[in-house]
N, C-alpha and C positions, 0 to 999 in steps of 0.2 A: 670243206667240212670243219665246222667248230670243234678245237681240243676241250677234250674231254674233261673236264676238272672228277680228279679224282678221291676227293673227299667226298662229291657228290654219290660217287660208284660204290664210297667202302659205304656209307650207312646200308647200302642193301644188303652186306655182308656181315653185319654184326645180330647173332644169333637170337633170337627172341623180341627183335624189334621190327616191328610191323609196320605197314605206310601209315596209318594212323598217327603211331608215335614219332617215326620220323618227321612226319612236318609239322607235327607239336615242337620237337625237340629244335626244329631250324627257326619256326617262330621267336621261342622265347631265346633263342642262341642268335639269332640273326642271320647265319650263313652254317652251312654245310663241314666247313674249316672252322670255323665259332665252335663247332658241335666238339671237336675232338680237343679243342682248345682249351674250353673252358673248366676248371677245377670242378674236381669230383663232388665238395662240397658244394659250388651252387648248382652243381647239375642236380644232386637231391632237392634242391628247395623247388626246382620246377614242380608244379600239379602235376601228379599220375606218376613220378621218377622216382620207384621204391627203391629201397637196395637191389633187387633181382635184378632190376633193368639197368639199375647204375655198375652190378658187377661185367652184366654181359658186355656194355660200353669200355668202360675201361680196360678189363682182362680181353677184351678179343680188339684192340684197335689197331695192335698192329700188323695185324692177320690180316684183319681186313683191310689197310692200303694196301698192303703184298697182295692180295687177292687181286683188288680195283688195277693192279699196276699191268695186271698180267690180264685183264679183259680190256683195259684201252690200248693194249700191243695190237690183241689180237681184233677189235674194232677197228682200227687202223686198218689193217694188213686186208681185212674182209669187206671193208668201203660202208660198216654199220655205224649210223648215229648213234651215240647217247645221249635221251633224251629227257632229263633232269625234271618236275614238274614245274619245275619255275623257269623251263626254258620257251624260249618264244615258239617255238614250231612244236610242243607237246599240245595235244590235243585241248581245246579251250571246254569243250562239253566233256569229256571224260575226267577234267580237271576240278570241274565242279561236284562231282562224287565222290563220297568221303570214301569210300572202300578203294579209290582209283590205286593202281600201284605210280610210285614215285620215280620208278623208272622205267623207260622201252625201250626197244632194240628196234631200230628203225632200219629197214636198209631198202631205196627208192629214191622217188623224186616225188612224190605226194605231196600235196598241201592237206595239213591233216584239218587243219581248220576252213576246208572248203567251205564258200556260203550253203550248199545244198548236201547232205551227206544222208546216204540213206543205208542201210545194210538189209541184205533179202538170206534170209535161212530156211531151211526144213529135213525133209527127209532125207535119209544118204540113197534109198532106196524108189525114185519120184516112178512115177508114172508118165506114158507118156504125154498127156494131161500137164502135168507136175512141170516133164520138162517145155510144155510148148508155152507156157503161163510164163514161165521165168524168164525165158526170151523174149516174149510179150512185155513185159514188165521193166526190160532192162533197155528194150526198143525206144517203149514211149518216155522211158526217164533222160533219153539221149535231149530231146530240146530243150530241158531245165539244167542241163550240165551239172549233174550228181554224179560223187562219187559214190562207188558203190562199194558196200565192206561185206565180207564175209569171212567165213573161218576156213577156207583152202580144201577143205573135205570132199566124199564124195558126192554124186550126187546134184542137190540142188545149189548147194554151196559152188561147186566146181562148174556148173553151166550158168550162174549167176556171173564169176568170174569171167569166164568164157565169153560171153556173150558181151560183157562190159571192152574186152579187149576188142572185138570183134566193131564193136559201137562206136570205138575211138576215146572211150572213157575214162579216167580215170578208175584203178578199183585196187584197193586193200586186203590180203590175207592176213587175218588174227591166227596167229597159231599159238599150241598149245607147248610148242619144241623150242630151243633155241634157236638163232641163227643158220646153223650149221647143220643142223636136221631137221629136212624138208620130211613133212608130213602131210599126206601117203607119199610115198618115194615117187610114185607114176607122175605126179604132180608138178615133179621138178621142173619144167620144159613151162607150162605154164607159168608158175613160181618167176623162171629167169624171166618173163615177156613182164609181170606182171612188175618188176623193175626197174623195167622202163618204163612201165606205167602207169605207174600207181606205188605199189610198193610191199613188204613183207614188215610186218611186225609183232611183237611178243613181249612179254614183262621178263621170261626166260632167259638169263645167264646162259652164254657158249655152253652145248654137252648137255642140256635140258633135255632128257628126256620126253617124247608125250604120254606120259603116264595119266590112268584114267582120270582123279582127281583132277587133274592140271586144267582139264577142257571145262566143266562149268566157267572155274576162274577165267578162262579163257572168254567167255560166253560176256561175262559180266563188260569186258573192253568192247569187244561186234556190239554190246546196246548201249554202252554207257560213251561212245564217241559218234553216237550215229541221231542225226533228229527223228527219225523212224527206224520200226524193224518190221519188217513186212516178212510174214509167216506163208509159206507157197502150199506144202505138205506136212502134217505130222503127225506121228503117232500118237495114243494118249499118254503112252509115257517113254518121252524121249528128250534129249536133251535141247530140241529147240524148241519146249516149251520151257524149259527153264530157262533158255534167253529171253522168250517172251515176256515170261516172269518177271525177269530179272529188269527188261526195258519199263513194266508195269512198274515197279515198286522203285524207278526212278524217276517216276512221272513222263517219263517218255513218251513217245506216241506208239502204237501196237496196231498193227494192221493184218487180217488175214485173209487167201483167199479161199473162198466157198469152193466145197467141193464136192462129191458122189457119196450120197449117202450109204451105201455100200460100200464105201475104201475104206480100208482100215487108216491107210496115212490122209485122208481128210478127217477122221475121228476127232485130231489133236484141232485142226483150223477153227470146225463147225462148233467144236467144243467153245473156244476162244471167243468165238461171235455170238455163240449163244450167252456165255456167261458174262458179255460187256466188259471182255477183257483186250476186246481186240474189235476197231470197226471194219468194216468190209471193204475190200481191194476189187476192183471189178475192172477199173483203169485208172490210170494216171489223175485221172479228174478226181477220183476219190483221194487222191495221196496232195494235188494240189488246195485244195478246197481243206482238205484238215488239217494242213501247216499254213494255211493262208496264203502260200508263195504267190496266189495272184495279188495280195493284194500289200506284198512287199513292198514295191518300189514306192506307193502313194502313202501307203506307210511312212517311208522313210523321207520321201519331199516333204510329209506334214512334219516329220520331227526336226527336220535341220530345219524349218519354219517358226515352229514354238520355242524351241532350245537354245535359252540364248547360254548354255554353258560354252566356254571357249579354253580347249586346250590349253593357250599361250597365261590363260588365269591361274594357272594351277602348278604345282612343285609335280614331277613325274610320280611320286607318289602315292600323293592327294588324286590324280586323276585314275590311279590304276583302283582308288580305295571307289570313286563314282562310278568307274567301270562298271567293277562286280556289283555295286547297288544297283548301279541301272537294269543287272541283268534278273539279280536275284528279287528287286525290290524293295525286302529289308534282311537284313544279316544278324548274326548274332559275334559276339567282339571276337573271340577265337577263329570262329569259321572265317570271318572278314578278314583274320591275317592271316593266314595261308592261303586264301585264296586270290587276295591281291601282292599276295609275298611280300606283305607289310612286316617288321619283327613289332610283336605285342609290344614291345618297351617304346617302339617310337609310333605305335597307332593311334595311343589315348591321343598323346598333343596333337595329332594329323585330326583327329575326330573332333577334338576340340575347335581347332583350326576353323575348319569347312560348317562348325553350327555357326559361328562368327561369324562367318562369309554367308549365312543363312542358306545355304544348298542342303546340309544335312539337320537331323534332327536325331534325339535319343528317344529310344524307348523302353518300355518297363524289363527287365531280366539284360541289362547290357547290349541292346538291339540297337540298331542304325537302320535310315532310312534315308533315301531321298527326300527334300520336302517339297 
């Protein structure tokens, strides 16, 4: 297990600074240690660093290494990753979310950037319907080898898990607790299986309560690291339709399954499907067909065919800057440096670079693009 750099750990500690501004402040700082480094006056000239946010940095910095010093003890001692957004094994699709949190508490053996990652949520209360669907579903995802994410709950969540363990699967609980409190408690037994296989994690500091707030935020990680969220059971107003939501208004893919026009926890699905908020789950061929997975691999022999880009062409920078264009398409200059953990002061000349090399191209409002 990689040690922990602990300037990465204290920015989550300094009081009124948000993921947002934290990987604002690493960009134009260049590194996490740059951030406590750098003099109070240029830390004003960065955009958006008023006085407010320049007192909370300064007057709370040394709190917060004391703080970071006493959660990578107890990381250590508990066998919990931290995982930094700029580190290689933090989620690559939760990364591209501006709301993502900057750090997770990982504790497992997951590859969190599986090719296939899917999360299955709904009611805590299924039916038995509810639960033969979710078994069904966790069945036929066994020959695409998807992980499967969910939030450790009761319910549909817990027999999504289940069933994944049972499959030979990898599968993830998002919790809304720190580390050290498993939430429901009954759950724990699972929880230990589930790290050996797959894994537990949370944006939650040790001693996190799951206070009710905490689970939407929770919700937003189960959609925002998963390429689908497939909705089993819900009520009209329950919290997995705010994952649902929330995987909508990530451009995610949202899938539900159809259910008894008389259940009340089909209310939330048929809702979803009626209002084209969600396509219909009836089996695997629905879930293959609308991420394309059949037609990956010919996908990808056409592009190592067309592409004559070549790694060995490029500075590690410059290729992590095509990376995220390849993924995003075109970016805007900000968003581009945080997301290839480029610092702003050394992206212009990278930018510059790579239109000379004729791969990129600028567009109107400081955009980039592949050309």
């Amino acid at each position: 297990m990689a040690e922990a750099n602990p300037y990465e750990v204290a920015l989550t500690f300094l009081p009124g600074i948000g993921s947002q501004t934290v990987r604002h402040l690493v960009s134009y700082c260049g590194s996490p240690q740059a951030v406590f480094a750098t003099p109070a006056g240029k830390l004003q000239k960065i955009p958006g660093i008023g006085p407010k946010l320049l007192r909370q940095i300064t007057d709370n910095t040394r709190q917060a290494l004391l703080e970071a010093e006493q959660v990578i003890k107890k990381a250590d001692e508990q066998q919990v990753q931290l995982l930094f957004y700029t580190s290689a094994a933090y989620p690559d699709r939760l990364k591209q979310i501006a709301d993502a949190p900057v750090l997770l508490y990982f504790r497992g053996n997951a590859n969190l950037n599986q090719q296939h990652i899917v999360s299955i949520v709904g009611t805590r209360k299924p039916t038995s319907y509810g639960q033969a669907v979710t078994e069904r579903i966790v069945e036929e995802l066994k020959q695409h080898q998807v992980m499967v994410v969910s939030g450790l709950a009761y319910g549909v969540d817990i027999i999504s898990h289940r069933a994944a363990l049972q499959q030979g699967l990898p599968t993830v609980g998002v919790m809304a607790s720190g580390q050290d409190i498993i939430y429901p408690s009954v759950h724990r037994r699972y929880a230990e299986k589930m790290i050996e296989q797959g894994g537990i994690l949370t944006e939650g500091t040790f001693g996190t309560k799951p206070d009710a707030h905490r689970f939407p935020a929770r919700n937003r990680i189960i959609a925002g690291m998963s390429d689908c969220t497939i909705v089993v059971e819900a009520a009209m107003k329950s919290g997995t339709l705010i994952t649902a939501d929330i995987a909508h208004s990530y451009d995610r893919e949202v899938m539900a399954v159809p259910g008894n026009i008389n259940s009340s926890v089909s209310e939330g699905t048929n809702f979803l499907i009626k209002s084209n908020k969600a396509a219909v789950y009836t089996s695997a061929q629905d879930l293959v067909e609308l991420l394309n997975w059949d037609l990956e691999y010919r996908r990808q022999e056409k592009k190592a065919a067309v592409n004559s880009l070549s790694r060995e062409d490029f500075s590690p920078e410059e290729w992590q800057v095509l990376q995220v264009l390849e993924k995003t398409k075109e970016e805007q200059m900000d968003n581009l440096s945080w997301k290839a953990q480029v610092p702003v002061s050394q992206l212009a000349s990278l930018l510059l670079g790579l239109e000379f090399k004729g791969v990129v191209k600028a567009l109107p409002g400081k955009r980039f693009a592949l050309v």
